[in-house]
Backbone as JSON, one array per atom type, in Angstrom:
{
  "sequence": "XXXXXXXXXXXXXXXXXXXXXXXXXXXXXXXXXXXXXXXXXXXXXXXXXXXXXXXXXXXXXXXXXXXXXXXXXXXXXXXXXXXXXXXXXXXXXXXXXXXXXXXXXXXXXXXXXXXXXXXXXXXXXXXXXXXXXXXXXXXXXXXXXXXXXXXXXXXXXXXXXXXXXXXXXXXXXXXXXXXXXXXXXXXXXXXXXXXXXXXXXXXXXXXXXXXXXXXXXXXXXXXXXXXXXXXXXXXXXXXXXXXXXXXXXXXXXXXXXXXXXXXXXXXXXX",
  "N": [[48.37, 118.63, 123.84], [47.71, 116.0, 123.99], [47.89, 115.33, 121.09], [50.13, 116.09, 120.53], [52.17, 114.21, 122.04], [51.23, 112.14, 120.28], [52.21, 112.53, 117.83], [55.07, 112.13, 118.94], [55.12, 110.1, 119.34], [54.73, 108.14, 117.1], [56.61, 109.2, 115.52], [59.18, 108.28, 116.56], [58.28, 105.75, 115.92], [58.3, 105.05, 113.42], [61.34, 105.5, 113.25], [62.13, 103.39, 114.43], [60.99, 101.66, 112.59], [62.45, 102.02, 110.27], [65.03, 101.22, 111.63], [64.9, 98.56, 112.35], [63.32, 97.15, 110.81], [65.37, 96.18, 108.21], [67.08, 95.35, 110.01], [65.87, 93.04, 110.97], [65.1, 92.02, 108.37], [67.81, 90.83, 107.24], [68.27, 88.83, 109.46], [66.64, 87.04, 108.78], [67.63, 86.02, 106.9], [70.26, 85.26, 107.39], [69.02, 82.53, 108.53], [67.07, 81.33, 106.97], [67.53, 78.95, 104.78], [66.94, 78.04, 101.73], [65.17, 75.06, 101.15], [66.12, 73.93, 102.96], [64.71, 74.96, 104.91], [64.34, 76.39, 108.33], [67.88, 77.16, 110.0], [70.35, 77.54, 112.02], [73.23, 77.31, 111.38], [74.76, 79.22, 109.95], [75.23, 80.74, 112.4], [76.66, 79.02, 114.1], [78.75, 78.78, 113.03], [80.38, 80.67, 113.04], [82.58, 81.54, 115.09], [84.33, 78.88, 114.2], [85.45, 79.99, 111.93], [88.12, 80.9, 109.97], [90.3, 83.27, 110.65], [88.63, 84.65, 111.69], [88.7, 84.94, 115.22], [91.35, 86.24, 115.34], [91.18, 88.39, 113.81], [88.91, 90.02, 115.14], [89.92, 90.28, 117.69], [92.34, 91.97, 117.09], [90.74, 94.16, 115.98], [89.97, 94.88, 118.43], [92.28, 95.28, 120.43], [93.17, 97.49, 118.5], [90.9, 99.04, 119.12], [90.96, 99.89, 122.07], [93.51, 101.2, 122.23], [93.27, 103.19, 120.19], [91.53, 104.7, 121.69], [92.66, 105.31, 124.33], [94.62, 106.59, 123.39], [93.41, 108.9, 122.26], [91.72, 110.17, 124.35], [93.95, 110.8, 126.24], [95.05, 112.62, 124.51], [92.7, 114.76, 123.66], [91.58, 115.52, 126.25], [93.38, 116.88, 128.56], [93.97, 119.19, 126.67], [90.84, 119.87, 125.93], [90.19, 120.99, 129.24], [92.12, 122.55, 129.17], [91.44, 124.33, 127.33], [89.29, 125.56, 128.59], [89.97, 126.74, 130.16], [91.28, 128.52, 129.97], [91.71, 129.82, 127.5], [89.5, 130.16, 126.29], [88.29, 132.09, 124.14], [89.7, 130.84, 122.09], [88.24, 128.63, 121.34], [86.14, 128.25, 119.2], [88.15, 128.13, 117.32], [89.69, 125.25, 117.44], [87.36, 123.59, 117.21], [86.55, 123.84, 115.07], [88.97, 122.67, 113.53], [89.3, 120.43, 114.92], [86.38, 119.19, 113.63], [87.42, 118.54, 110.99], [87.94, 115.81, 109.73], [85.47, 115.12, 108.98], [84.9, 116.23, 106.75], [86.81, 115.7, 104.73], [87.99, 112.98, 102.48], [87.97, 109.43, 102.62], [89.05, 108.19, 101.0], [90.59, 110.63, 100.19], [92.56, 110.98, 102.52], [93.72, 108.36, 103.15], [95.46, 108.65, 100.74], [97.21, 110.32, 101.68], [98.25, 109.3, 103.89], [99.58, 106.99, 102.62], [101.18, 108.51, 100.95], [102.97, 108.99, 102.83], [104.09, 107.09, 104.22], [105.39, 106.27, 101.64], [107.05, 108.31, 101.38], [108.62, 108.5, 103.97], [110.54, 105.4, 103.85], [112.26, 105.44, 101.5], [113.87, 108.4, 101.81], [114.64, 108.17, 104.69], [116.17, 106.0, 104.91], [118.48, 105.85, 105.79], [118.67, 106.87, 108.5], [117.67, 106.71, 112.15], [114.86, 106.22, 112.27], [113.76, 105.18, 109.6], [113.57, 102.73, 111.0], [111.72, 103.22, 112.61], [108.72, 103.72, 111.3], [108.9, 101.43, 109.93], [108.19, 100.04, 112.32], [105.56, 101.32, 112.67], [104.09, 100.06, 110.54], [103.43, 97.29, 111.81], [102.17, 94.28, 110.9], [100.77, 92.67, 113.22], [100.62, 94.54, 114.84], [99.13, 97.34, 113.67], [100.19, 100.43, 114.15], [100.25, 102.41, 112.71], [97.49, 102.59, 112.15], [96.29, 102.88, 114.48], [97.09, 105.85, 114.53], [95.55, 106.86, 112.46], [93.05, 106.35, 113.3], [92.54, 107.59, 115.3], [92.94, 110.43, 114.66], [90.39, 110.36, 112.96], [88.66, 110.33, 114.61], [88.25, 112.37, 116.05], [86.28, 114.43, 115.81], [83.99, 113.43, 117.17], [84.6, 112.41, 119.33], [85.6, 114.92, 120.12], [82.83, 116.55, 120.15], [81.55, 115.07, 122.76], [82.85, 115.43, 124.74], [83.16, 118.02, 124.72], [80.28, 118.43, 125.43], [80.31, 117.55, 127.75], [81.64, 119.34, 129.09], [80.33, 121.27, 129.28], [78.14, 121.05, 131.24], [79.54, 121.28, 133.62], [81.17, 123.16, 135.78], [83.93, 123.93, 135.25], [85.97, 125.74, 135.7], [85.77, 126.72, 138.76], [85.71, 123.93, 139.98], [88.28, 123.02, 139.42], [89.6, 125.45, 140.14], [88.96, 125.42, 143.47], [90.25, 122.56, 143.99], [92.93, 123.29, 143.57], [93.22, 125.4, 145.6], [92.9, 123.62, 148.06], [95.2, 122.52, 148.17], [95.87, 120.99, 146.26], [97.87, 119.7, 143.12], [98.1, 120.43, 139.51], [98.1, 118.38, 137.93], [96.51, 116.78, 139.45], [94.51, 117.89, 140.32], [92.67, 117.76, 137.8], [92.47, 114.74, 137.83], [91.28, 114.62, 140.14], [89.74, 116.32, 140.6], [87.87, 117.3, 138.25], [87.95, 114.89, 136.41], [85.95, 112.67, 137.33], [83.35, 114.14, 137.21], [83.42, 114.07, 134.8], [82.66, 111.74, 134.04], [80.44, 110.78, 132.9], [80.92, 112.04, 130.05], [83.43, 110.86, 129.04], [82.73, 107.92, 128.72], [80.68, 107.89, 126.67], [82.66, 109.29, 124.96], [84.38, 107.24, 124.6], [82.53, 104.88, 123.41], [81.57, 105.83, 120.97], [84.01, 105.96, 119.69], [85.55, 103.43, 120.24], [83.02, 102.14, 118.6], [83.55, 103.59, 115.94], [86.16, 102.31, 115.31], [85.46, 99.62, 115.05], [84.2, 98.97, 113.38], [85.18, 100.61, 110.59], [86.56, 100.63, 107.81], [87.87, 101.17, 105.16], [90.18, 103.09, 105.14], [91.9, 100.53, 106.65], [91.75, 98.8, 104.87], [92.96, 100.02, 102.22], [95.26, 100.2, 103.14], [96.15, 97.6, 103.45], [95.74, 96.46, 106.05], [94.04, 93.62, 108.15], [91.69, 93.93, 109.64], [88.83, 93.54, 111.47], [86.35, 94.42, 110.32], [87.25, 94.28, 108.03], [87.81, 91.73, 107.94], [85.27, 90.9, 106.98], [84.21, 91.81, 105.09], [85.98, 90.15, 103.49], [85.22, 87.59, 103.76], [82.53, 87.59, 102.94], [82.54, 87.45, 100.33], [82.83, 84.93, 99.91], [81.51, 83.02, 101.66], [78.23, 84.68, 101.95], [76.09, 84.19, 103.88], [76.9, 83.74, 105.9], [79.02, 86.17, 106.73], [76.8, 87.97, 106.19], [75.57, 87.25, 109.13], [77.69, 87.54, 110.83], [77.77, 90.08, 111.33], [75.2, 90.67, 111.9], [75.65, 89.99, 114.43], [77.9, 91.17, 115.1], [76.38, 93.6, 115.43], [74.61, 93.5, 117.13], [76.01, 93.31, 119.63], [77.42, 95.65, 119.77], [75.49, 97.02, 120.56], [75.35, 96.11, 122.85], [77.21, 96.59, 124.6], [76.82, 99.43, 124.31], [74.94, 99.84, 126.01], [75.78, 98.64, 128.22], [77.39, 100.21, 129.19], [75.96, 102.64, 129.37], [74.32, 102.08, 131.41], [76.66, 101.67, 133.02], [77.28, 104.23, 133.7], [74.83, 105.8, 134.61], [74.83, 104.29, 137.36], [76.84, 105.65, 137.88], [76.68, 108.32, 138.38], [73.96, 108.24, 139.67], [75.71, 107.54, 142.23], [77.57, 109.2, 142.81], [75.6, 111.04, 143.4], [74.62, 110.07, 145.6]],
  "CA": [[49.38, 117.74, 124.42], [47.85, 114.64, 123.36], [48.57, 115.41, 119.89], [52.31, 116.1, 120.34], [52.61, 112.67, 122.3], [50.86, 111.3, 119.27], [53.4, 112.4, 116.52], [56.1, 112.31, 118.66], [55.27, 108.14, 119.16], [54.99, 108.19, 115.97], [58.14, 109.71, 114.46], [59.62, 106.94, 117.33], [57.61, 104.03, 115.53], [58.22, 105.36, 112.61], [62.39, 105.34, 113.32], [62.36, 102.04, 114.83], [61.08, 100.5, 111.53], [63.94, 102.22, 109.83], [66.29, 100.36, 111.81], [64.58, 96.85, 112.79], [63.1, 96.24, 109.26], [66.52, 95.89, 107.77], [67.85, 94.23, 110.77], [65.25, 91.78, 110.66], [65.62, 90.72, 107.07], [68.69, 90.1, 107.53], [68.23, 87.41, 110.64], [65.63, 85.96, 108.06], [68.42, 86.12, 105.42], [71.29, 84.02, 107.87], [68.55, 81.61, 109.27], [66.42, 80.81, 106.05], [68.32, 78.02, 103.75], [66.12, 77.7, 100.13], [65.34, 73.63, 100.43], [66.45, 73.48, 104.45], [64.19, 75.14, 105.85], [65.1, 77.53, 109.18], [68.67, 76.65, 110.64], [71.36, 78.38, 112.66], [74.76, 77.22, 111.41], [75.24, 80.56, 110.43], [75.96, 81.33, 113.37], [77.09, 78.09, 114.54], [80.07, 78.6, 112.35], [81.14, 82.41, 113.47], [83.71, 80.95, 115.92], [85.36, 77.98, 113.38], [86.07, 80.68, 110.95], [89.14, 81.53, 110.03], [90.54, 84.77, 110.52], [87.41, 85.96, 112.89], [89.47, 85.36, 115.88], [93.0, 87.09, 115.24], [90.47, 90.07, 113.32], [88.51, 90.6, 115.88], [91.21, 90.66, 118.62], [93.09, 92.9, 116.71], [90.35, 95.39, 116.21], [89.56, 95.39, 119.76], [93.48, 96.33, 120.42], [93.35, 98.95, 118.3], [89.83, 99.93, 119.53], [91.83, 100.38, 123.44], [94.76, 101.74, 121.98], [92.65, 104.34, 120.37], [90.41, 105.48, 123.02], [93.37, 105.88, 125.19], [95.46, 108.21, 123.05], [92.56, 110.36, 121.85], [91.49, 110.85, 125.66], [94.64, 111.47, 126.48], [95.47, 113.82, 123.77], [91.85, 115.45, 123.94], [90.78, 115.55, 127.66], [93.52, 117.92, 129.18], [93.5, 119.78, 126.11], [89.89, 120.66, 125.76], [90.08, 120.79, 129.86], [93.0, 123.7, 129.33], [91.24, 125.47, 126.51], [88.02, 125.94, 128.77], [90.32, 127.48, 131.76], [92.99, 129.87, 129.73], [91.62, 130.4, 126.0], [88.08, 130.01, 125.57], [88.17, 132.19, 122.89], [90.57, 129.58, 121.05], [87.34, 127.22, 120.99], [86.05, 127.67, 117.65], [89.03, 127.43, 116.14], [89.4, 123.78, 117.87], [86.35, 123.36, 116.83], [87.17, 123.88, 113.1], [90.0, 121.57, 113.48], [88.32, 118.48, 115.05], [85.89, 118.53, 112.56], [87.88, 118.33, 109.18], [87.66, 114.88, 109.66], [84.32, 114.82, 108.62], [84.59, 116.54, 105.49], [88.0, 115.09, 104.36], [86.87, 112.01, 102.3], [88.77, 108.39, 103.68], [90.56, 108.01, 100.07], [91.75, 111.55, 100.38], [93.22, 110.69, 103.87], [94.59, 107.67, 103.0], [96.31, 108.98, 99.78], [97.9, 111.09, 102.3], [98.91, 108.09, 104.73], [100.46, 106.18, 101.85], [102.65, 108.84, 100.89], [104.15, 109.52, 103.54], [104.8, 106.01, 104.19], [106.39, 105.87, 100.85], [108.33, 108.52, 101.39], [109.84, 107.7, 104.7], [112.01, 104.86, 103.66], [112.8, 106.54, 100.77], [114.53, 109.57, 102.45], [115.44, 108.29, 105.86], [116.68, 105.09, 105.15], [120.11, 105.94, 106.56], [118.88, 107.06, 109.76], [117.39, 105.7, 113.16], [113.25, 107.05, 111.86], [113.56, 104.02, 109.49], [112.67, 101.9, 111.67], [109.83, 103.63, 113.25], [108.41, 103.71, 109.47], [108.87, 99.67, 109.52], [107.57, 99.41, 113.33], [104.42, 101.02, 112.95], [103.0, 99.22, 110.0], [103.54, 95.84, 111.95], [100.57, 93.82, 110.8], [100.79, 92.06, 114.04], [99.78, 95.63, 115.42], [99.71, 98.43, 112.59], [100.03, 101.56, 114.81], [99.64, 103.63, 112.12], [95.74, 102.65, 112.39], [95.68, 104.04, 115.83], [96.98, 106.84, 114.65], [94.69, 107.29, 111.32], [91.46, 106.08, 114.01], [92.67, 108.88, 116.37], [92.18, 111.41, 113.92], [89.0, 110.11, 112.49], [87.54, 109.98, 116.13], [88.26, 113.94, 116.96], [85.12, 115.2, 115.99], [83.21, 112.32, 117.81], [85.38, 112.67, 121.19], [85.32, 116.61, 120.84], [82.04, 116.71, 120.49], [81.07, 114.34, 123.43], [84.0, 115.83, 125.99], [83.11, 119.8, 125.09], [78.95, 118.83, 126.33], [80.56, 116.94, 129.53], [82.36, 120.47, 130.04], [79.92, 122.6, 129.36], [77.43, 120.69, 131.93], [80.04, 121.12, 135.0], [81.95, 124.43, 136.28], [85.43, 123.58, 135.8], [87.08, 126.59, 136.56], [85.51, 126.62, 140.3], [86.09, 122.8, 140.57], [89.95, 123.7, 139.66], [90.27, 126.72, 141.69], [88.57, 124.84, 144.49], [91.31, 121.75, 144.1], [93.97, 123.98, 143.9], [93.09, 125.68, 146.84], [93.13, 122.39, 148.77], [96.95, 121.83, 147.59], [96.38, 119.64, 144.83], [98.77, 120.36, 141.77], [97.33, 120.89, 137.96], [97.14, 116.61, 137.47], [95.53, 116.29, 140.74], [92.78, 118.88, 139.99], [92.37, 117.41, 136.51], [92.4, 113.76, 137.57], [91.12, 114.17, 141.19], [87.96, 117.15, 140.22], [87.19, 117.53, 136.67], [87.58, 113.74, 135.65], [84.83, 112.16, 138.06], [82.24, 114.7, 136.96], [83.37, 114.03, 133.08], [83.05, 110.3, 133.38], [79.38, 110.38, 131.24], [81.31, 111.72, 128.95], [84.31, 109.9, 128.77], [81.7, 107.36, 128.67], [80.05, 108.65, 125.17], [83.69, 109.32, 123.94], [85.09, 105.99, 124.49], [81.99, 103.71, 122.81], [81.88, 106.26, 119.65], [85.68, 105.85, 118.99], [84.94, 102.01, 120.02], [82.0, 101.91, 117.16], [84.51, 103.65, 114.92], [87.34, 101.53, 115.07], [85.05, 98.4, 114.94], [83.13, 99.25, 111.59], [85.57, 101.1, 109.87], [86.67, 99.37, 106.46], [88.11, 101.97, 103.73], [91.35, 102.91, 105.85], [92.43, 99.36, 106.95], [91.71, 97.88, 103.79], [93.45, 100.41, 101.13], [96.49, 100.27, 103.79], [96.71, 96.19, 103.6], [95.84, 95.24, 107.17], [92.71, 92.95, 107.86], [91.05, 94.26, 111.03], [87.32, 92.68, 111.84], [85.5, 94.61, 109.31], [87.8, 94.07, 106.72], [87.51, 89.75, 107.5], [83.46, 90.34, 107.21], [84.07, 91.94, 103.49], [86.46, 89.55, 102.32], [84.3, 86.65, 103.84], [81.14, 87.74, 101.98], [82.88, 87.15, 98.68], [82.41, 83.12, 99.83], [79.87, 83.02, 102.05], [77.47, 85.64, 102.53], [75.44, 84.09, 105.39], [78.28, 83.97, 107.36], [79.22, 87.56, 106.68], [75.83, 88.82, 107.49], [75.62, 86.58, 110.27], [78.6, 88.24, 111.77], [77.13, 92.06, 111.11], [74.2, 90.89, 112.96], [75.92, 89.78, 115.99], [78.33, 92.32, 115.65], [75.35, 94.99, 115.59], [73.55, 93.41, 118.83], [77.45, 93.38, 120.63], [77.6, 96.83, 119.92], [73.92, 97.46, 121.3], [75.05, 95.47, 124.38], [77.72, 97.53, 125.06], [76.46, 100.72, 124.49], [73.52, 99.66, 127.19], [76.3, 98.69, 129.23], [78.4, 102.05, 128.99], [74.87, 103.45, 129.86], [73.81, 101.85, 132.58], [77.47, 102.16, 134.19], [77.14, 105.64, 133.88], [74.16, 105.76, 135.19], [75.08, 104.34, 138.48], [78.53, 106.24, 138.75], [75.52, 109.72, 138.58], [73.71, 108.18, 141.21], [76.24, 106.83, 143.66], [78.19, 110.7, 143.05], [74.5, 112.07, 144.07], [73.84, 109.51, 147.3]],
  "C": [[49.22, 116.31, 123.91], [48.45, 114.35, 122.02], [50.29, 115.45, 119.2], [52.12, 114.72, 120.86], [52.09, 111.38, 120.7], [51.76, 111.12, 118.1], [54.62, 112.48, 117.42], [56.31, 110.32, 119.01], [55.68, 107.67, 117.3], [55.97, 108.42, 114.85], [58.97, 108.3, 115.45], [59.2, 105.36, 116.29], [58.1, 103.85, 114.12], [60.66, 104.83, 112.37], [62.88, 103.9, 114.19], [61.84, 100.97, 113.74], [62.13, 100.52, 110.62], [64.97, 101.41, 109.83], [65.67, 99.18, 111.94], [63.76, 96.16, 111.7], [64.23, 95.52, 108.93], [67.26, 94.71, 108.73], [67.04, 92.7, 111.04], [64.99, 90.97, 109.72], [67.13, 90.67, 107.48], [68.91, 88.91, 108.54], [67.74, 86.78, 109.52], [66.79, 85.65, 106.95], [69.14, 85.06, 106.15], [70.56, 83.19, 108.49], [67.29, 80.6, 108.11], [67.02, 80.43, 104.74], [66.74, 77.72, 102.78], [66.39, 76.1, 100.28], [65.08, 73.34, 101.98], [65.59, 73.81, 104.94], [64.61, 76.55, 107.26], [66.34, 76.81, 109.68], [69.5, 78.04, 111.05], [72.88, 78.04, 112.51], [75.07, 78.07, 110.99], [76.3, 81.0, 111.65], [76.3, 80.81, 114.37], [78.57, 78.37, 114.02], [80.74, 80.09, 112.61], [82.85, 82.12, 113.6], [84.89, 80.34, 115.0], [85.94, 78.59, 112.67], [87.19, 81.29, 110.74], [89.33, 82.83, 110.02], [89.7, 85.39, 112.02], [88.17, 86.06, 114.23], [90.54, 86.36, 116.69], [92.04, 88.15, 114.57], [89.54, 91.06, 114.41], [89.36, 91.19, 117.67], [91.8, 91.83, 118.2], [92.42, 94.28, 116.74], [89.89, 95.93, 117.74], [91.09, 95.88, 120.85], [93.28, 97.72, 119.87], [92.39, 99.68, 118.68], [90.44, 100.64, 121.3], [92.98, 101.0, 123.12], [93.86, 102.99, 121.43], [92.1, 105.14, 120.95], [91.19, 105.99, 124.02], [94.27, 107.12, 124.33], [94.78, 109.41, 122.43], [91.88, 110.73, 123.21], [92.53, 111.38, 126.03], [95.12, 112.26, 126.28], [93.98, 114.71, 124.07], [91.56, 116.34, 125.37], [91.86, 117.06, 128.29], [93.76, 119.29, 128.09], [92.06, 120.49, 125.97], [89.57, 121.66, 127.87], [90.98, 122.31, 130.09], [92.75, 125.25, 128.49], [89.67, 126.35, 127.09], [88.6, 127.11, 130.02], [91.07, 128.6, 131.03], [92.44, 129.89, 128.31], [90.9, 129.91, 125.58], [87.76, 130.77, 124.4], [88.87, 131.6, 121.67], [88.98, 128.57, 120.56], [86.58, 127.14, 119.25], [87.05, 127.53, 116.77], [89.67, 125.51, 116.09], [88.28, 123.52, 117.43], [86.03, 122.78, 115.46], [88.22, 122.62, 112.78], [89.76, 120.37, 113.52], [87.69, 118.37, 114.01], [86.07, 118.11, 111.1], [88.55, 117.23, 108.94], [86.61, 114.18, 108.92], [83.98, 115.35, 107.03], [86.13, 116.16, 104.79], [87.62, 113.89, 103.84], [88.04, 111.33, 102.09], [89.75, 108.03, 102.21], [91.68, 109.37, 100.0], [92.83, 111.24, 101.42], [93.69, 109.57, 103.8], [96.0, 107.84, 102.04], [97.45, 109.64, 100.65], [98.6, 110.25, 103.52], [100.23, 107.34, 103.87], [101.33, 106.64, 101.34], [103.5, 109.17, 101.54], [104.92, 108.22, 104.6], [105.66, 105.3, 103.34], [107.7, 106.53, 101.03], [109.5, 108.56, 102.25], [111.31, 106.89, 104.64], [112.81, 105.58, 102.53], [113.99, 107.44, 100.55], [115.43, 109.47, 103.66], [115.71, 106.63, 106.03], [117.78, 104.25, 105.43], [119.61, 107.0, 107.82], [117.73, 105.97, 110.47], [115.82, 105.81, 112.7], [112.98, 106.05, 110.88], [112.75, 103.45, 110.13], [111.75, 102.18, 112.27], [108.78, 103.67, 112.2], [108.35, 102.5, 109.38], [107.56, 99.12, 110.73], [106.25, 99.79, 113.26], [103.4, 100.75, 112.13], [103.54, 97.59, 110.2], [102.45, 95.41, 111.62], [100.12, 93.29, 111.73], [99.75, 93.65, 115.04], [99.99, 96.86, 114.95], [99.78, 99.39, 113.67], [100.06, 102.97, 114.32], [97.73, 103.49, 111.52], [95.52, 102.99, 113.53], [95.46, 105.36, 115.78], [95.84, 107.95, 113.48], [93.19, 107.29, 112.55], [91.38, 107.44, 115.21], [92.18, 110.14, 115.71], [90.92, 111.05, 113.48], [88.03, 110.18, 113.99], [87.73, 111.41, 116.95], [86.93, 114.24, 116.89], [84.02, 114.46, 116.71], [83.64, 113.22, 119.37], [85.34, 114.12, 121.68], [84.14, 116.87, 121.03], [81.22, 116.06, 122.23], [81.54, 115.04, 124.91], [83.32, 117.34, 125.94], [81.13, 119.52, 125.57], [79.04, 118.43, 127.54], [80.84, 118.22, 129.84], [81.46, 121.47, 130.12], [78.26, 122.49, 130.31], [78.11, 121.28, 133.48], [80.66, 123.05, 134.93], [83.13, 124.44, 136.75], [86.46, 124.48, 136.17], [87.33, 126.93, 138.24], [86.19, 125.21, 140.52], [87.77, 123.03, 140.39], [90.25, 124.52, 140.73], [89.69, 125.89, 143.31], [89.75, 123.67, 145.12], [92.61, 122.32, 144.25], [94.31, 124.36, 144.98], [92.94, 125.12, 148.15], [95.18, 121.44, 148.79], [97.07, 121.35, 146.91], [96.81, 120.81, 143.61], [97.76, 120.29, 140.54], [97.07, 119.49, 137.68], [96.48, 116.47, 138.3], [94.09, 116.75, 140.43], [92.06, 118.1, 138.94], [91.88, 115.98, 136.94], [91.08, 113.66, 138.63], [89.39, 115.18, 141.36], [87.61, 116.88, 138.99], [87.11, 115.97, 136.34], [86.07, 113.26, 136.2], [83.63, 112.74, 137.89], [82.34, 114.62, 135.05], [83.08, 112.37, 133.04], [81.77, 109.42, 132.03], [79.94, 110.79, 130.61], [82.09, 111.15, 127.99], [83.81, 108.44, 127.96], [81.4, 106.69, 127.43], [81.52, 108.09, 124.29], [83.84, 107.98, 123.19], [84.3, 105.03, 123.66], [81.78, 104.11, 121.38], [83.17, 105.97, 119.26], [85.43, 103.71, 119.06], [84.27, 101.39, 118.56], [83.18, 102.29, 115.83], [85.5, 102.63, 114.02], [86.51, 100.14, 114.53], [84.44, 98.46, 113.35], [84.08, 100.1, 110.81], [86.54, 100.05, 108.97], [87.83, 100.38, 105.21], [89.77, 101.99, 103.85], [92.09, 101.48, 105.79], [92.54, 98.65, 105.44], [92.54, 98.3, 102.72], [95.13, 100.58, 101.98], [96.99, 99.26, 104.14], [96.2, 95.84, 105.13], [94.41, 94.21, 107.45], [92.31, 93.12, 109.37], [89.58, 93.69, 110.7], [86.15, 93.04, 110.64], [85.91, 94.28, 108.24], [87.6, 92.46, 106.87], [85.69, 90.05, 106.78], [83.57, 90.71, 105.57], [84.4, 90.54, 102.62], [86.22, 87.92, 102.43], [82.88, 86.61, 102.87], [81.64, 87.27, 100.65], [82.61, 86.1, 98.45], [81.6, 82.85, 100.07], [79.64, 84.53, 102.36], [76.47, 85.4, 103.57], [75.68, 84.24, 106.31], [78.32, 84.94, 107.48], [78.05, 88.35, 107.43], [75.5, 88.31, 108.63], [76.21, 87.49, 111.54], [78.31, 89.44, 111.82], [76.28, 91.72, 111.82], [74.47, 90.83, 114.23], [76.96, 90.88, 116.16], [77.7, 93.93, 116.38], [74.7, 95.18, 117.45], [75.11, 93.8, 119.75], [77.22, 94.76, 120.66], [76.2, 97.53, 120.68], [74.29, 97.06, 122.59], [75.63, 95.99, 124.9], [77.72, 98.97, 125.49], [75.07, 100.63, 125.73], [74.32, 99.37, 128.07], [76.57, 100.2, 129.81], [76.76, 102.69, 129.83], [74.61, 103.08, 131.09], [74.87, 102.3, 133.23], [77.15, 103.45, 134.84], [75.98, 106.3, 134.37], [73.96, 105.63, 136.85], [76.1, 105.05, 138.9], [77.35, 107.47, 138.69], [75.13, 109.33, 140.16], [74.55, 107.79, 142.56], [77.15, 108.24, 143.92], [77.05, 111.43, 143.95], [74.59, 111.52, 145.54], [75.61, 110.09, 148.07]]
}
């Protein structure tokens, strides 16, 4: 026993230099000026910077705009395939994940033509303009819908171990059998025992949207990751500056998300 606790500190110590080497040259990288000495305008200057503002706003729209239409499309879906056609699940299964092996210029190539050929074709009817409206740059909404797909196999994975922790066909038949209708059951049993995973879903599709670069960028719009690229080209202190604080944000959140979820467990148990 001692010996397992020994390598398994170890593979731990071992994966925490992994990540906090790297992240610690880099602090030393935006805080050590050649001549100056140590300073912090780095990351004195985040804020003044143009763009960071309106980029980061924007990706944190589309990061809530995503999370809501891939829960909403996912949740009573995987929620309907566990009650009436569990043997459907690996083929959902198969589906979500061909995200992951689909590679982000293939999947764009496939965005851009069918934004070419829209106007194209239907530029004598009313579908036009839905083709104009949802690459507004103000709020592309065909990056919700590219981040929606890229965030299935995340959200399926996260939602099908919430379901396969609880016993949703009892908690249904149980709600039912109280009078509540098919949203009631869904909203009023099954959600409140899915909310760790909702949880999960929501800060992976979050992380997604926030760090993703390939998409946004070969489709013109400038979402938060895309300012931090095309900042580095001038400064690079700044740039990694902003990756470092973006990194800890995302650490702070995901410790939020945890802890919530943490107390919504215990205050379901007391």
């Amino acid at each position: 026993m001692a010996r397992l606790n020994l390598w398994r500190w170890g593979v731990f110590g071992l994966a925490g230099l992994y990540f906090l080497v790297p992240l610690a040259a880099s602090v030393v990288f935006t805080v050590d000026v050649p001549g100056h000495g140590l300073t912090v305008d780095a990351y004195t200057q985040i804020v003044g910077t143009g763009g960071f503002g309106s980029s980061l706003l924007l990706s944190l729209e589309l990061a809530l705009a995503t999370i809501a239409v891939v829960l909403l499309l996912m949740v009573p879906a995987m929620v309907a395939l566990r009650l009436g056609a569990p043997k459907l699940r690996p083929v959902v299964e198969v589906v979500c994940s061909l995200p992951l092996v689909v590679p982000p210029i293939a999947f764009v190539a496939g965005i851009v033509t069918v934004l070419k050929w829209g106007p194209e074709h239907l530029s004598r009817t009313p579908l036009f303009q839905t083709f104009v409206a949802i690459q507004n740059p103000d709020f592309p909404v065909v990056l919700v819908l590219a981040y929606v797909v890229m965030a299935l196999p995340f959200v399926y994975r996260a939602l099908d171990a919430g379901l396969r922790a609880i016993d949703v066909p009892t908690l249904v038949e149980a709600a039912r059998s109280c009078g509540a209708s098919w949203p009631q059951a869904l909203v009023q049993a099954v959600l409140p025992n899915l909310r760790g995973a909702l949880l999960n879903a929501s800060f992976l599709t979050l992380a997604l949207v926030l760090g993703e670069f390939t998409v946004a960028q070969l489709l013109g719009f400038r979402p938060f990751a895309v300012w931090i690229v095309n900042v580095s080209g001038s400064q690079a202190q700044l740039s990694v500056a902003v990756s470092v604080m973006s990194l800890l944000v995302t650490w702070l959140l995901l410790l939020v998300l945890a802890g919530f979820g943490g107390r919504s467990r215990t205050t379901s148990r007391g």
